[in-house]
Each structure stands twice: as structure tokens, then as C-alpha cells.
C-alpha positions in Angstrom: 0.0 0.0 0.0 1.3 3.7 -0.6 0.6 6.9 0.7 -1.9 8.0 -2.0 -3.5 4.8 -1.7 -7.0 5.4 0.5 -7.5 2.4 3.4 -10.2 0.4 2.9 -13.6 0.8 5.1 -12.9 0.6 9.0 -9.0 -0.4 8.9 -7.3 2.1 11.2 -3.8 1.7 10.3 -1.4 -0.4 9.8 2.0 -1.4 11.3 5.0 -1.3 9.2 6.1 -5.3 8.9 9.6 -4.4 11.4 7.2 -3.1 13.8 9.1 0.0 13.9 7.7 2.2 10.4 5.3 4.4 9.6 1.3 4.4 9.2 -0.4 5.5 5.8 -2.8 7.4 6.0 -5.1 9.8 2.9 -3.0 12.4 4.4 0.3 11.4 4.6 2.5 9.1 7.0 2.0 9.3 10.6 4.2 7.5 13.3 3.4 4.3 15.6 4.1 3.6 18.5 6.3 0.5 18.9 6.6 -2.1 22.0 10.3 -1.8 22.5 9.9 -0.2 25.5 11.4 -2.6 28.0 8.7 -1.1 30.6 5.8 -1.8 28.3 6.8 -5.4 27.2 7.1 -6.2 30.8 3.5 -4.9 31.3 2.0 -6.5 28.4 3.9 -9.5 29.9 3.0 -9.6 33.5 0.0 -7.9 33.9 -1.5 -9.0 36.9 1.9 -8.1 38.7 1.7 -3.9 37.6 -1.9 -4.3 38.6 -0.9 -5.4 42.2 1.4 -2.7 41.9 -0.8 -0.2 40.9 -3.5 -1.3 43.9 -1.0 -1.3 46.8 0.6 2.3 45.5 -3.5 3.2 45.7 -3.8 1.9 49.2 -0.6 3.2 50.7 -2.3 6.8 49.3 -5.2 6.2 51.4 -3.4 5.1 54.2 -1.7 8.7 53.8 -4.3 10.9 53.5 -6.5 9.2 56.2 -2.5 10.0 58.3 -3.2 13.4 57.1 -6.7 13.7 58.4 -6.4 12.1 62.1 -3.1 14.7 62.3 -5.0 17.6 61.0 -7.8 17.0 63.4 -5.6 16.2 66.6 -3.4 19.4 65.9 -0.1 17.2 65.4 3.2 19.0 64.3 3.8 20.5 60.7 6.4 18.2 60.3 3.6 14.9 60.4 0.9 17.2 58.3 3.8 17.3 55.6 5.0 13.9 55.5 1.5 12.3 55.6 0.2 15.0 53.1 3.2 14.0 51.1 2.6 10.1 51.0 -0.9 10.4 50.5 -0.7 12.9 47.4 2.6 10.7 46.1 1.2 7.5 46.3 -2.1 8.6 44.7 -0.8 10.3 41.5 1.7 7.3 40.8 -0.6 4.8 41.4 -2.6 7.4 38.3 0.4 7.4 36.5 1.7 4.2 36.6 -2.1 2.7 35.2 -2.6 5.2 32.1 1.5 4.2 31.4 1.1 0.7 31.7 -2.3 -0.9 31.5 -4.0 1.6 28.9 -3.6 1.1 25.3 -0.3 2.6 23.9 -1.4 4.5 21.2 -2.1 6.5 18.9 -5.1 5.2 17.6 -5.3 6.7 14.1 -9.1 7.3 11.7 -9.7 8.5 8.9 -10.6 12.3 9.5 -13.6 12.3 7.5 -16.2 12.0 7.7 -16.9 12.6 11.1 -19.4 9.2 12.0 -17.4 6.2 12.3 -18.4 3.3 10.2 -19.6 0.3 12.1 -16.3 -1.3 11.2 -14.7 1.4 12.5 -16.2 1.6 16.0 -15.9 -2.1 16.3 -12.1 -2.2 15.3 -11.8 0.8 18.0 -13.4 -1.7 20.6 -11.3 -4.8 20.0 -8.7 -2.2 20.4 -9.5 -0.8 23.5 -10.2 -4.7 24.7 -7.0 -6.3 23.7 -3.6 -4.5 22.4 -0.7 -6.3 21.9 -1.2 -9.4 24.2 -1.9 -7.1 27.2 -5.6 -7.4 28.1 -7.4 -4.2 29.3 -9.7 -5.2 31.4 -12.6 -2.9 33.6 -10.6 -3.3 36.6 -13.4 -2.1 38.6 -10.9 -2.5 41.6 -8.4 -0.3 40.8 -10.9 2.3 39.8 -12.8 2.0 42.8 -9.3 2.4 44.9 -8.9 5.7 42.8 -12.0 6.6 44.0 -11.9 5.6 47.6 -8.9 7.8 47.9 -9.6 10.8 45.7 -13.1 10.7 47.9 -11.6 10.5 51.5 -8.6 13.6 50.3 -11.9 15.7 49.1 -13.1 15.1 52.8 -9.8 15.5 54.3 -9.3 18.7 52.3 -12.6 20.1 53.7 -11.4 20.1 57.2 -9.5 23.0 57.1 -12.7 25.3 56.0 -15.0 23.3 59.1 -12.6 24.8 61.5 -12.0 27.8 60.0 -8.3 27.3 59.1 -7.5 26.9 62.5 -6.5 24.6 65.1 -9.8 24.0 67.6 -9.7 26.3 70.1 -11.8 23.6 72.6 -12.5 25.4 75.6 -9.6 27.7 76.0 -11.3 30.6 74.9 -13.7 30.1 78.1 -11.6 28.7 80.5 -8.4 29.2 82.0 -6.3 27.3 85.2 -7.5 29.9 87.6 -9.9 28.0 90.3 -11.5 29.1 93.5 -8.9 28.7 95.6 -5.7 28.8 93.4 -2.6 30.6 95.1 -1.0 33.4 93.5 2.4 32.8 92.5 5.0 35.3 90.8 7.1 33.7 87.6 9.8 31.9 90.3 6.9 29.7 92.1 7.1 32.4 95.1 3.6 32.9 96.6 2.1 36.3 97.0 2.0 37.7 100.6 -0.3 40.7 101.6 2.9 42.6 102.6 4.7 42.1 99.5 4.0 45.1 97.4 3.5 48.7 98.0 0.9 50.9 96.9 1.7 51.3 92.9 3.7 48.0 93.0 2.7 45.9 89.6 3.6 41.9 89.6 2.8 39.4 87.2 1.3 36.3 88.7 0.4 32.7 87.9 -2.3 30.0 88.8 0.0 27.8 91.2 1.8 25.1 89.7 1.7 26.8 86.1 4.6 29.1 86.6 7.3 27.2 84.7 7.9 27.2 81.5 7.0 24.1 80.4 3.7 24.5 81.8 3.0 28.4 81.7 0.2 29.4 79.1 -0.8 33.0 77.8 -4.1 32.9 79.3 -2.9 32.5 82.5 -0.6 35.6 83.1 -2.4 37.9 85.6 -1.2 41.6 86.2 -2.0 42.1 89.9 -1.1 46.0 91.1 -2.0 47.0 94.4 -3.7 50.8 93.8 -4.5 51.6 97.7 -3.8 50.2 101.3 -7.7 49.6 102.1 -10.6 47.9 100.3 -11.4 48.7 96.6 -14.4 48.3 94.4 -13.9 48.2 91.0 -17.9 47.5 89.8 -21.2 46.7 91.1 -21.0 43.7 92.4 -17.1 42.9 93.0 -17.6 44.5 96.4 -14.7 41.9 97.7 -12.9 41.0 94.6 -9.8 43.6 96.0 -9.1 43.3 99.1 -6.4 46.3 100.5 -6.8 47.2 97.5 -4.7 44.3 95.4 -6.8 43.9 92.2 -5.9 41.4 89.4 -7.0 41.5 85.7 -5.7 39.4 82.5 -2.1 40.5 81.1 -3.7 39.4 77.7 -5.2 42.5 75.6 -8.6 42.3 74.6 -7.8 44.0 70.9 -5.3 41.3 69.5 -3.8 40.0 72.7 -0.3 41.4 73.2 0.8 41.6 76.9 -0.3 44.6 79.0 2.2 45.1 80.9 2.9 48.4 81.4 1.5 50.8 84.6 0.8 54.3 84.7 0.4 54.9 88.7 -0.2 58.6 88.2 -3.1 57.8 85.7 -4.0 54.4 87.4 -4.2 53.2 83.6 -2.6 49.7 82.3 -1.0 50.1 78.6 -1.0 48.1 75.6 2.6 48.6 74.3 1.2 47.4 71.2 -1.7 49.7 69.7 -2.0 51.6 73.1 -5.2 50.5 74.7 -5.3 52.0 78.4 -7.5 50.3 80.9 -8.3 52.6 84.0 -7.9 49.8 87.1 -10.3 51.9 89.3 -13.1 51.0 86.9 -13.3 47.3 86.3 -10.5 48.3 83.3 -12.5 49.5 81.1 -10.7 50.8 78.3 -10.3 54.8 77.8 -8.4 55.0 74.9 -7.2 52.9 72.1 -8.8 50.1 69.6 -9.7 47.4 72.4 -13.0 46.8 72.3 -13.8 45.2 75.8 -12.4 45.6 79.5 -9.5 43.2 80.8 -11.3 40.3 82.4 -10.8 40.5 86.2 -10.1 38.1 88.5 -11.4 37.9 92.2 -8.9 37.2 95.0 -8.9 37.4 98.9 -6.3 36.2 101.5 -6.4 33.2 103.2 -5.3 32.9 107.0 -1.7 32.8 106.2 -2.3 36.0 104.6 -1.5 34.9 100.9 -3.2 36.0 97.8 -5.2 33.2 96.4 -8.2 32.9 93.6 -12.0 33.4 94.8 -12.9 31.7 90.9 -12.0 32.0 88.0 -11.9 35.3 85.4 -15.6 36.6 85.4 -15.6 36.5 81.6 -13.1 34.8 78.7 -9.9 36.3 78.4 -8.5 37.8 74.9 -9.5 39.7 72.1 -13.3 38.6 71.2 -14.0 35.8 68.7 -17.5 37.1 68.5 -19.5 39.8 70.4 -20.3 39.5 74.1 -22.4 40.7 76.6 -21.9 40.8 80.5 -25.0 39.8 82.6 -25.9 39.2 86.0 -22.7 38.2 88.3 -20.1 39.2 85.2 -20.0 36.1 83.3 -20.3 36.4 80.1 -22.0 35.2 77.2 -22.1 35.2 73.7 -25.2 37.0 71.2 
């Protein structure tokens, strides 16, 4: 046959006799695609063994992604997101890869361009091709395709978690709660507890829940700026009438506009400062701030002294501590709650 030869009805092409020529074709003389390929004759050889392949390469991806989810969800180190992340994603896409290399026909398939309807010949040559190419049989392998799916479908979940929790770790209940309990002794960063006769009038110390002080145990929420503003009995707000007593009064160190440390005094003023964006929180007044973006007072905490005359914690913080994740009221006895 020669180039300006036409095929006859429903051949798609031939193969030169070496295996290794050229197709003719109305238009000219298009390349085949050959089984030398080492990697290909050992598919079309062993098939069974790249579909085992292909499945366990499928199922380690799962594995990895599920990895991926559990970590995501118990807040595990970035190093462990990455790795499983990286497994999963691998294992998946050369699982893909390795099928459409090895188990799908290796074209090209070529047809005659026109017309556009193939000829029942046509289609059915098409099929056998698609059935059986070169020894290697193409089976559905509904297994392998449902092993695709299965892990394409649990990544689409996985990948969802993220926007459920807001691109964020879950914050549980630490935006409620804190280690302060009735009861708690006041201790400054070295373990030391607080006596009565500690600090003068003015004096500002930053205390911990007892037992938290270290480092390897100290949280943010935690840090209490306790300043003792008079020698006798002070009332901040309605209904705190013995949340001061000689006129020591806590509140949280953390701000209330985006939670920098507020750590700085101004006795003259009686104001705490944000160093930050300069919120200033007048102590006399339940710390309500006077100037400045923070939108809420400092959460205080109640103390008294017990019989050995050291500080300790009536309860916790009347209301959460930190900037607001969503608007709150105060009601009743100070707690708070959210609208």
C-alpha cells in the first residue's frame, strides 16, 4: 500500500512489517508507537503483577491521607501534616500514572478524518482495540478504579477540614476557661507565693495559677497583672464588692484587641498600657478601656487572703480572656455570654 492509496472501510492503520515504520494514512504518513519499550513489554507480559502494583501504590495513598486527616484533626506537628500530606498525594498520583502508562492502550489510535461518523467497522475495530492491544488485556478493573475513587473521595473530605474549622486549630474550651480556680494561690514567675505585705501601693507583679509558673507549663491565658492601687478595700464595679481586698486587684495580662501583653502601669493615671496599639485600661473601673482600639475591659479576677495572709483565687476570670472571637455581653454576676 502507498501513501496515495485510500484504506479500505474501517482499517485504522497499519503497522510497518519491522514493527518499527510508519502508518499510511489519505493524508500522509504518521508514526506508531512501537513495543520496545522494556517497561511496556514487561506490562503486556505480567500484567496481573503492575496491577498489584498499581492497587497497593493506591492503598498506601489512602493510608496517607487518612494519616493526614487524624493529624489535621488532633493538631499534630507541621512536620507529620507534611510527611503524611506527602505520602498520601505521592502514592495517589503514581498509582494514576503508573495505570494510564502501563495498563492503557499505547497509542495513537489513528481514523480517517472524514467523515466525522465512524463506520460500524470502525467503531468495532476501536473496541477490539481498546479490549486487547498487543497481548496485554485491558480489562474494567473495577478494583483499581474503585481504589482511585476511595482515595480521591476520603482527600476531598480531608481537604474540607481546614474550612470546618475555619483554618484553624480548635480552640476547645480555651477561649472560656483558664487554670484559675477558687482557691488557686497566687504565685509570681519563680513559684514564690504572693503575701499581703509584698507590694506597696503602685507595685505591679505578674502572677500565675500555682503550679503553672514554669515554663514548660505556663500558658498566655494564664498571666495575671496584679497591682495594688490603695492600702484599704477597693471596688472596682457593682458587684465585686470583695474582689480587692487592701486594694490588690488582678486582671488578664492578655489585651482584649489582639492580645499582646499589657504590661505596662501608669500609677499617676492608674491606667494599664498596651505597648502594642496603646489600649489604656483605668484599674479603678473594672478596666475598662479609655483610649485605644480594644473593644472590651481586661477580664478581672477575684482574689482574697487566706489565714496565712497569701493572695489566692475566689474563681476564675468573670468573663473569657483575649480579644473577642464574636461579640459579648456581660450579665448578672459578670460572666459572660455570647449574642
Amino acid at each position: 500500500m502507498t501513501p496515495d492509496q485510500p484504506h479500505a472501510d474501517g482499517e485504522l492503520g497499519a503497522v510497518a512489517p519491522d514493527g518499527h515504520g510508519a502508518v499510511e494514512h489519505p493524508t500522509g504518513v504518521l508514526p506508531v508507537a512501537t513495543m520496545d519499550d522494556p517497561h511496556l513489554q514487561d506490562a503486556a507480559r505480567y500484567p496481573r503483577r503492575v496491577e498489584g502494583i498499581v492497587a497497593l501504590f493506591f492503598i498506601l495513598g489512602i493510608l496517607g491521607v487518612c494519616a493526614f486527616g487524624a493529624a489535621y484533626v488532633e493538631n499534630a506537628s507541621t512536620q507529620v501534616l507534611a510527611a503524611s500530606l506527602a505520602v498520601g498525594l505521592f502514592c495517589l498520583g503514581f498509582g494514576l500514572t503508573a495505570w494510564g502508562k502501563y495498563l492503557m492502550p499505547q497509542g495513537p489510535f489513528v481514523e480517517e478524518r472524514h467523515p466525522m461518523a465512524s463506520k460500524p467497522r470502525e467503531r468495532e475495530a476501536m473496541a477490539a482495540a481498546l479490549v486487547e492491544r498487543t497481548g496485554v488485556v485491558v480489562k474494567r478493573r473495577r478494583m483499581l478504579g474503585g481504589l482511585l475513587a476511595a482515595g480521591m473521595g476520603i482527600f476531598g473530605i480531608v481537604a474540607a477540614f481546614p474550612l470546618i474549622r475555619s483554618l484553624g486549630p480548635r480552640p476547645g474550651s480555651s477561649l472560656f476557661r483558664t487554670n484559675w480556680k477558687k482557691g488557686t494561690l497566687l504565685v509570681d514567675s519563680t513559684g514564690k507565693p504572693v503575701h499581703r505585705d509584698d507590694m506597696q501601693v503602685g507595685g505591679l507583679l505578674t502572677v500565675f495559677p500555682k503550679g503553672t509558673e514554669s515554663t514548660a507549663t505556663k500558658e498566655a491565658v494564664d498571666q495575671t497583672v496584679l497591682i495594688r492601687v490603695q492600702s484599704s478595700k477597693l471596688v472596682t464595679m457593682k458587684g465585686r464588692t470583695d474582689w480587692a481586698p487592701d486594694g490588690y486587684v488582678a486582671y488578664s495580662k492578655v489585651c482584649t484587641h489582639l492580645g499582646c501583653p499589657v504590661g505596662l502601669y501608669e500609677q499617676q493615671l492608674e491606667l494599664l498600657v498596651c505597648p502594642c496599639h496603646q489600649s489604656m485600661f483605668n484599674v479603678r473601673d473594672g478596666a475598662f478601656p479609655v483610649f485605644g482600639p480594644a473593644p472590651r475591659p481586661l477580664p478581672q479576677l477575684p482574689i482574697y487572703f487566706d489565714s496565712a495572709g497569701y493572695l489566692r483565687a475566689r474563681n476564675g476570670f468573670d468573663q473569657p480572656v483575649g480579644p473577642g472571637f464574636w461579640e459579648r455581653t456581660t450579665e448578672g454576676n459578670g460572666k459572660a455570654s455570647a449574642t
